[in-house]
Each structure stands twice: as C-alpha cells, then as structure tokens.
N, C-alpha and C positions, 0 to 999 in steps of 0.2 A: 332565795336567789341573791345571789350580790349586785353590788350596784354594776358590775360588768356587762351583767347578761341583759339581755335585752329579747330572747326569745318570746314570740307568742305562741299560744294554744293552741293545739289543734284542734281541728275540728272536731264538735261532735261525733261521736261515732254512727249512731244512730243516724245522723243527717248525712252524712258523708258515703253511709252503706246505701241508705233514701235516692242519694241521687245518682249513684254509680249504678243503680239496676233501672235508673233513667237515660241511664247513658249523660248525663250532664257532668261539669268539671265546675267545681266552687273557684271563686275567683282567686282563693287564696292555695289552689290546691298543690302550689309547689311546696308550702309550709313541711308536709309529712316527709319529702328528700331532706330538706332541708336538717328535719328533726334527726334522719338517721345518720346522716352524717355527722352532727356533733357526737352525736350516740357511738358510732363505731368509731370515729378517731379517739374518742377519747378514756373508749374501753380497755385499751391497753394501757394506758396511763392509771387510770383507774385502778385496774387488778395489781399493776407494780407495785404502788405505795401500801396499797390495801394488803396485798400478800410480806409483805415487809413490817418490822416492829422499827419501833424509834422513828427519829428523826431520819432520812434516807434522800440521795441523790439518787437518780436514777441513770442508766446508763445511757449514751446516748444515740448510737447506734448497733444494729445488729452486728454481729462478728464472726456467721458463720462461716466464711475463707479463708483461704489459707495466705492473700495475696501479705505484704506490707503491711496495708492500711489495717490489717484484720489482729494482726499482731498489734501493733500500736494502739489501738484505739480498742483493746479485749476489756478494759475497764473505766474506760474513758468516761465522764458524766461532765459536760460543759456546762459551765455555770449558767449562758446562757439559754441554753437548753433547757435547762430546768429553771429555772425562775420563768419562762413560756409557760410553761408545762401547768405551773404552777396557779399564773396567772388563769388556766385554762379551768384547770378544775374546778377555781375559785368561782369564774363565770358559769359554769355546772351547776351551782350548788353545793359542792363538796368542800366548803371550808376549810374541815377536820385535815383532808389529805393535803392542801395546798398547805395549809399551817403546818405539817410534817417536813416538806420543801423548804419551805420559807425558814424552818430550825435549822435544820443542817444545811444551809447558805449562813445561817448567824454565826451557827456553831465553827465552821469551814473559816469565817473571818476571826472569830475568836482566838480559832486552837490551831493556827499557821503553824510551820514548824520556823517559821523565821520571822514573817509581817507579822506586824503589830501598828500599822496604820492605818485600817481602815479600807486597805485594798482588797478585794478577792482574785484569786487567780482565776485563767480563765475554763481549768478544768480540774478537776480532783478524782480520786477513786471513786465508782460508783458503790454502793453500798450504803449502810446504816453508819453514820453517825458518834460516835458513844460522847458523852458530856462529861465523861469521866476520864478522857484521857486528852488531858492540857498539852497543847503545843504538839503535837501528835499528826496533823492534815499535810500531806504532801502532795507534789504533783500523781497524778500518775503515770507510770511508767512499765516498762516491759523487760523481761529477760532477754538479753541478746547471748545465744550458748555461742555463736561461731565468736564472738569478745569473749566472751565468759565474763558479761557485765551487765547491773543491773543500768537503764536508759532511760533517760528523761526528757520528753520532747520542749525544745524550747519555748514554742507558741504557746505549749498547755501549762507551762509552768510561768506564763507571764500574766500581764495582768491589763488588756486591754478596756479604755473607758465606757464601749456601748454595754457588755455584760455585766458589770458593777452596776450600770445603769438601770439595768432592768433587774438585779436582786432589788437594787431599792424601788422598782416599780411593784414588784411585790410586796415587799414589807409595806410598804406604803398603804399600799388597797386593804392589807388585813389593821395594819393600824394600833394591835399592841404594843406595848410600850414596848418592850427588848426590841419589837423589829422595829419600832420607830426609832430607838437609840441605836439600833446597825445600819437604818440608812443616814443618821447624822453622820455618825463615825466614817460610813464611803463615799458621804458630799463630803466634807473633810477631804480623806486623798484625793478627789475629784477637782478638787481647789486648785491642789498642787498642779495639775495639769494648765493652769490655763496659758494660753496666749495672746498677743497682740489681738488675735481675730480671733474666738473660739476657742476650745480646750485641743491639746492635742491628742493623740492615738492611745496613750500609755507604756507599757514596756511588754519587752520582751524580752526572753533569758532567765536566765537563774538566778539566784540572789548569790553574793548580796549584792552584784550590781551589775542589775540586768538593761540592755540596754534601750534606751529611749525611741518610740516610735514617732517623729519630728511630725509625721504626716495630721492633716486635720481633717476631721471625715464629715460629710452631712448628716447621715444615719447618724453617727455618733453623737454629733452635736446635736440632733432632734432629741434623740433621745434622754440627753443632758437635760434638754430647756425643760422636759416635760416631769423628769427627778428631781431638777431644785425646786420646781413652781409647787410641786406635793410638798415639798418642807417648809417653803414660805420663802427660801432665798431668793428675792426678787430680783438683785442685781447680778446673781451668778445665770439665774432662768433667761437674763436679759441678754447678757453677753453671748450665750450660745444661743439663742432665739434667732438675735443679732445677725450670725455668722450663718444656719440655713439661711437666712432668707437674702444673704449678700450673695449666696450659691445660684440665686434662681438666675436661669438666661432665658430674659427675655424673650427675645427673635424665635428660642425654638421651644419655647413654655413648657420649661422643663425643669430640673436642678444638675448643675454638675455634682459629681462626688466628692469634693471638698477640694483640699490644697495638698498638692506635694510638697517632700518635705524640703524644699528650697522656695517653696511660697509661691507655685505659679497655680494657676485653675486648672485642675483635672474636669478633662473636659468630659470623661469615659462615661456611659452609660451604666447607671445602675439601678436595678428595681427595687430597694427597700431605701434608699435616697431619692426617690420619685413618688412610690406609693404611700412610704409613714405619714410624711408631712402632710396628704390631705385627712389621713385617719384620725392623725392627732389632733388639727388644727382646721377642722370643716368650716366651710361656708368663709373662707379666705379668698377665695376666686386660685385655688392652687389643681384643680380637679384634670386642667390642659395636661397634668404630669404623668398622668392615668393613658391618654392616648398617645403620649409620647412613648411611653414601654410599650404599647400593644405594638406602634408602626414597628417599633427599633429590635421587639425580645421576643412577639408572637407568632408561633409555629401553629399550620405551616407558613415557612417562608414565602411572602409578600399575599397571603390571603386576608380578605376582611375581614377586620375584627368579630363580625359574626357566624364565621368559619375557622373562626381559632380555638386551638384542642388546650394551649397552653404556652407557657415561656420559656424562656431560656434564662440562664444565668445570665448570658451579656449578647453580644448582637451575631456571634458565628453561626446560631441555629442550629446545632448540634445535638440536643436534646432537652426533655423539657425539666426543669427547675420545680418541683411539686413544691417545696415551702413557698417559693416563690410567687407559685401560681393559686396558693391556699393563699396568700396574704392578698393577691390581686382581687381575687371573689371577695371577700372582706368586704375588699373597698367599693369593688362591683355592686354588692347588696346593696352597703351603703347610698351610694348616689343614682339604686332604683335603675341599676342595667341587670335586671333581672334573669333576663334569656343568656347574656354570655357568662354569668354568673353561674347560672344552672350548667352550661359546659362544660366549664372549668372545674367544677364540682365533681363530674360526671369522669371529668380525666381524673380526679384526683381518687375517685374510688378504685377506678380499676386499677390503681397501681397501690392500691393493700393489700397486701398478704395475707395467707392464711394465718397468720399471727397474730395479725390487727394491724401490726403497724405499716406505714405507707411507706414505700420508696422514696428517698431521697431526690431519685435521677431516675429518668423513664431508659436510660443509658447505661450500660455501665459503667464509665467513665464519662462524668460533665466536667468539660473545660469550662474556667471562669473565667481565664485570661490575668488571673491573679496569683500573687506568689503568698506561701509561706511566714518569708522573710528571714527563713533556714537556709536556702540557697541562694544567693543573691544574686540580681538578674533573672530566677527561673520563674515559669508561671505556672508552679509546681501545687496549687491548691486544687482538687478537684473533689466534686460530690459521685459516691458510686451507687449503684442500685442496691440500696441496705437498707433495711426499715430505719426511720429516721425519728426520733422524738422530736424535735422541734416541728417538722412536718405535722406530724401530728396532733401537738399542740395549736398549730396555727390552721388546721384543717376543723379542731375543733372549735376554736374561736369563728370561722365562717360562716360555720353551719349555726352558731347559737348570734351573731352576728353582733361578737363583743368584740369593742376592740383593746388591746392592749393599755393603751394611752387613754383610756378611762372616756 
C-alpha cells in the first residue's frame, strides 16, 4: 500500500460470521461499507487504465447525450481529473496503473503542440498517450458540422494553477525521477504566476496568448502551498500558505474563496476552499470550516447535520454535489464524525450507475453560481448527472480514508 492509504483490516471472517449469528455488531463494524466503497468507486478506474496499453488519460465524464455538454466533453480527460484518479489508485495499492496516469500528464507536458514551460493544460484527448509523437498533445475538441469546423473550448485549452497542482501532487507521491523533473519544470511556470498576495488563477484561451486569469483562489493556493512544500521550495509553500490563511474569516470560521480580480474578498461560499485546508493541514484549529459548509451547502435545506443526505455546489440547494460530498466524508472520517460520514457515503452509492461510475449531480443540471469565463457575466458552469471521474476518484479516496495532500 502507499504511503496514502491509510485503510484497516477487516475483520476476521470467522469472527465476524461468530458474532453476526449472535446477533452482536463489532465495534469496528462500519469498516466492511467502508471497504466496499473504496472497491466500487474505484473499479472503474481500475478496469480503464488496466483495459488500456501505454501511458493513458482517462476520459472524464460519461457522454451518453445528445445535449451540448455531451458533444463538447465526447473526449474530454481533465488533467485534474486524472491526476485524482491517479492519486486514488495509488492509495489502492495499484502503483503500476497510477504510474501509467502520472506518464501521460509527463508526457501531455512534454509533447504540447505549443507550451514548452512547464505548464499543463487543463484538458486533453482522452486516450493512450504515444512517446513517439513529439509536440503532437492538443486541446481537445469537437466537430461542429452546422460551422463545418473543427472547436476548441477555451477553459480546456487553458492552463489553470489548482490542476498543474495536483499533476505535481502525483508525481510527487510516486517520486521517480522523470515525474520528479515534471513537477520541477510545473513549480517553474507556477512561479510565473505569483502575486502580491498568492499566485494567481493562470490563463485561459489559446495560445499563444491566452489570456490571464487576475483572480486569486484559496483552493488554488492550498493546493500550491502543499506542491512547493513536496519540492522543498520553502518560500514559494510560504507565500501561498500565507495567502489561505489571510482568507480565513474569523467571525464566521470559515475561509472565503480568494480575491477577485480587482483585489477585493470573495466573500462566496465554497466547499473545496473550506474542506482542503483542514485535510491538508490537521490539527490547525481549522475544522469550524467543516460546519460552515454543512449550515451554508447541506441538503435537505435547514435540517441537522445529522439528517443531511449531502451538499450542494454552493448555498441555492438545488441539488446535491457528489465529489463534493465524497470530499466532505473524507474529512468526516477524518475528524471521527463517523455516523454522518456513513450518510454521505450511503448517498454517494446510490448515485452509481450500473457502470460503476457515480453521478456528478443527483440533478441533472447543478448550478454553481459560477461562470466559464467563455461568456462573460454568465454563470454558465454547471455539473450534469454523468458518471464523473473525479467523483469517483474522490469517493474512492473516503472510503480508503487517504487524503490527497498526503
């Protein structure tokens, strides 16, 4: 097992069959949900790369529709996404297939059809890889017949700083040299981002001059502190360390989500800028962040946290957020809220498919209240009911009760 996983053993068999025809419950008897959970999310991860030769992204969500999203995203593999995914395996036991991941994220920075700094984009083709065709990696994109033109979504062909972040959280954890020399070469462009307070967002657009995202995130920037500190860059880890924790508000013991891009406090609720920071950084006294998402994201709307099914993307209540609420259990396990853990769990199964893979959105459309950055002004980003890799990635990390940020 890597040093990620943290699961324990089951019980005996034999004792477990002993006490169940006593009618008794061992004290550890949530362990075996627990166990199957990591097991089914992460069986379709699993059979992907495994059914696949080479190095190989995986795609990121299902695309059986006919809507837009279904068109656009038919070959879509988010880099974030897969370096999750990656991480996940890795936490399994499955080295062999995370190290397949972790190549073509190397190879993906390598063999740009333009970058040569060290950046990743934030999505590519899904597929295999080859190491034989230099300069070769594009965004991906779709046929549009009514243009009679091939399309390149601008978000996916940009190169935002939290998923850069997290290839190098994987290279990191496997630790060979090539992937330790791809996550230098993406602190490198990492650098280039910094600002007064934090690093900024990264870009978005085409090359070759795609353009700048001013904005500063907390998410992004946790994620930042926790990729310099695996390289040793002590005063880059510092500077974005720095900037979550100038995020935190007091009064309502929480984090905002960073700065907009004219430098004021987003004051917006969000649950991976509230829940990372105590995953990554325990026993901080940051845990108040935890019950801030459950009052502001927990459905149903205004029940006790110990009658919550699960989250939302942000505070309308409109449906529930499964990576969201896999990343919530995570933390849940962690700080020993055991019973609303096991809930959250419990939503997150029945929204897998006969496929394996878990719904995105217990909805079919989840509003985030966030845009694109395609149309400006819209808050045109939504999650649909699509089996979701990263969902599942992070449904598997709950259930083995690894976290991400080591």
């Amino acid at each position: 097992m890597s040093r990620f996983s943290s699961a324990c053993p089951a019980l005996p068999r034999r004792a477990a069959l002993a006490m169940a025809l006593l009618g008794l419950h061992p004290a550890r008897s949530e362990q075996p949900a627990w166990t199957a959970l990591a097991r089914d999310a992460l069986a379709p991860i699993r059979a992907a790369v495994s059914g696949a030769e080479g190095p190989i992204l995986l795609k990121s969500f299902t695309t059986e529709g006919r809507e837009d999203f279904d068109r656009v995203h038919a070959e879509v593999a988010f880099t974030y996404d897969n370096a999750l995914a990656g991480l996940a395996l890795l936490s399994g036991g499955e080295r062999d297939l995370a190290a397949r991941i972790a190549e073509a994220l190397r190879l993906a920075q390598e063999q740009d059809r333009h970058w040569q700094d060290g950046r990743l984009r934030n999505a590519y083709p899904a597929g295999r890889i080859f190491p034989e065709a230099p300069r070769s990696l594009r965004p991906p994109g779709w046929w549009d017949a009514a243009r009679g033109q091939w399309l390149e979504d601008g978000y996916q062909a940009g190169s935002a700083a939290g998923p850069v972040a997290f290839a190098m959280l994987l290279w990191t954890a496997l630790g060979d040299p090539p992937f330790r020399r791809a996550a230098e070469r993406a602190a490198d462009w990492l650098e280039t981002l910094r600002a007064p307070s934090g690093y900024r967002g990264g870009t978005i657009g085409h090359e070759p001059a795609p353009d700048a995202l001013p904005w500063v995130s907390t998410e992004q920037n946790l994620d930042l502190a926790v990729a310099f500190a695996r390289l040793g860059r002590v005063a880059a880890a510092d500077h974005a360390a720095r900037f979550v924790r100038s995020m935190w508000q007091a009064p309502e013991r929480r984090f905002a989500m960073g700065l907009t891009p004219e430098g004021a406090v987003n004051t917006g609720s969000a649950l991976d800028a509230n829940l990372w920071p105590p995953l990554a950084w325990p026993e901080q006294g940051l845990e108040p962040a935890l019950d801030w998402v459950l009052t502001r994201h927990g459905l149903p709307s205004g029940a006790p946290p110990e009658e919550m099914d699960g989250l939302d993307f942000n505070d309308d209540r409109d449906g529930i957020w499964l990576e969201g609420t896999a990343q919530a259990t995570l933390l849940l396990r962690r700080l020993g809220r055991e019973a609303l853990a096991s809930r959250f769990a419990a939503t997150i199964a029945r929204h897998r498919r006969p496929d394996g893979w878990i719904a995105a959105s217990s909805t079919a459309w989840l509003t985030t209240g966030l845009g694109t950055g395609l149309r400006p002004g819209a808050a045109d980003f939504l999650y649909p009911a699509r089996g979701h890799l990263a969902t599942n990635a992070w449904a598997a990390l709950a259930g083995l009760n690894a976290s991400p940020f080591g």
